[in-house]
N, C-alpha and C positions, 0 to 999 in steps of 0.2 A: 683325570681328576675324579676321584667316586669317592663317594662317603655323606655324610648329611650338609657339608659345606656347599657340596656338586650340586645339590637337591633344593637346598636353598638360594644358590646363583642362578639357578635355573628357573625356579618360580616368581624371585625377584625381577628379573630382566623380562619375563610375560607379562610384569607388571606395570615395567618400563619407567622401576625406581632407580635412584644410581646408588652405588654403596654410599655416599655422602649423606643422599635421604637418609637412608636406614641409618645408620651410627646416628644420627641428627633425632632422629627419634629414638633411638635403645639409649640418648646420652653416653655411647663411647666414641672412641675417636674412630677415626676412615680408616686406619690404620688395623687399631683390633677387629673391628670388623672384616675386612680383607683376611685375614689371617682365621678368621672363623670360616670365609667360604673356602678358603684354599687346604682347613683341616689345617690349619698349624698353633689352630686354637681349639681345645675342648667348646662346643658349647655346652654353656651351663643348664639343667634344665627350667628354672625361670627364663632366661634369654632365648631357650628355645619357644618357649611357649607365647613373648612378647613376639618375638619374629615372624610366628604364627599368625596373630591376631593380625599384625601388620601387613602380614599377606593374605589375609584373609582365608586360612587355611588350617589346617586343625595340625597339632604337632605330631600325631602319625601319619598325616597325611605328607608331611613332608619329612620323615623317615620313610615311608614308602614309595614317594615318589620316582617312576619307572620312565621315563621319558618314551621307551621302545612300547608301554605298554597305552601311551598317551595318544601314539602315535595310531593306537587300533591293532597292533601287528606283531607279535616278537617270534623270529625265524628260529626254530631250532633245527640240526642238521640233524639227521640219526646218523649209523654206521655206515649204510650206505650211499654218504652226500645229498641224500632226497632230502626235499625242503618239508619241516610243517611248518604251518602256520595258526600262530593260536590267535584269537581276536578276544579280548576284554572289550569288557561294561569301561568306560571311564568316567570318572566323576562329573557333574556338572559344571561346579564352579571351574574346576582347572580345564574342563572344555572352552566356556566364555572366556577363561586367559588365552588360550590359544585363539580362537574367532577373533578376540580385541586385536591380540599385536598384530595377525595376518591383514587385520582392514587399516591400523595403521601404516603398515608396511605398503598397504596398496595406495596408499591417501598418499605416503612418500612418494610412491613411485612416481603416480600421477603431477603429483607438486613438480617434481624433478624433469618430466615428459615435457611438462610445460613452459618448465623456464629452458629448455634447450630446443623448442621449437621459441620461442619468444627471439632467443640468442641465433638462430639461423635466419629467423625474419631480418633481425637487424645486420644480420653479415649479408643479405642477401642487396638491402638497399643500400648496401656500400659499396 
């Protein structure tokens, strides 16, 4: 999936909105929305620029958005299969998107660590 729908699902889910938020706020349905991340809708350029704010991101910022380029790293092969590696500057804000979801992720895990040590305590006193 590539295209500015891919770029927009991608920045939304760092944000850990669900497409129901978003239509809920742009006022369209879950429905046309889906259909804009998947590119089986034109976004319009007002709706891009709403989607922006809402993600707090500027609307070329989410026409450019590179995920390999977020990630610090994008591998090009040359002729001879040898790797380079190029490293990007990446934005602030979309830096703090990734640090938020990764401590959520970690705040999950640990929630999850603990109710499966809780659920062995109590199989244990059985």
């Amino acid at each position: 999936m590539k295209g500015i729908g891919a770029n927009i699902r991608k920045i939304r889910e760092l944000r850990n909105y669900t497409q129901q938020h978003m239509a809920e706020k742009l006022d369209i349905s879950q429905g046309t929305y889906c259909k804009m991340e998947n590119n089986e809708l034109a976004v319009k350029k007002d709706t891009l620029e709403d989607i922006a704010t809402l993600l707090e991101v500027t609307p070329d910022q989410l026409k450019a958005f590179d995920e390999q380029k977020i990630l610090n790293a994008d591998v090009i092969y040359n002729s001879n299969n040898n790797q380079t590696i190029h490293n990007y500057a990446i934005d602030s804000k979309l830096e703090k998107l990734y640090e938020d979801k990764i401590r959520l992720l970690e705040e999950k895990v640990e929630h999850y660590r603990k109710l499966a040590e809780a659920n062995r305590s109590e199989n244990d006193l059985n």
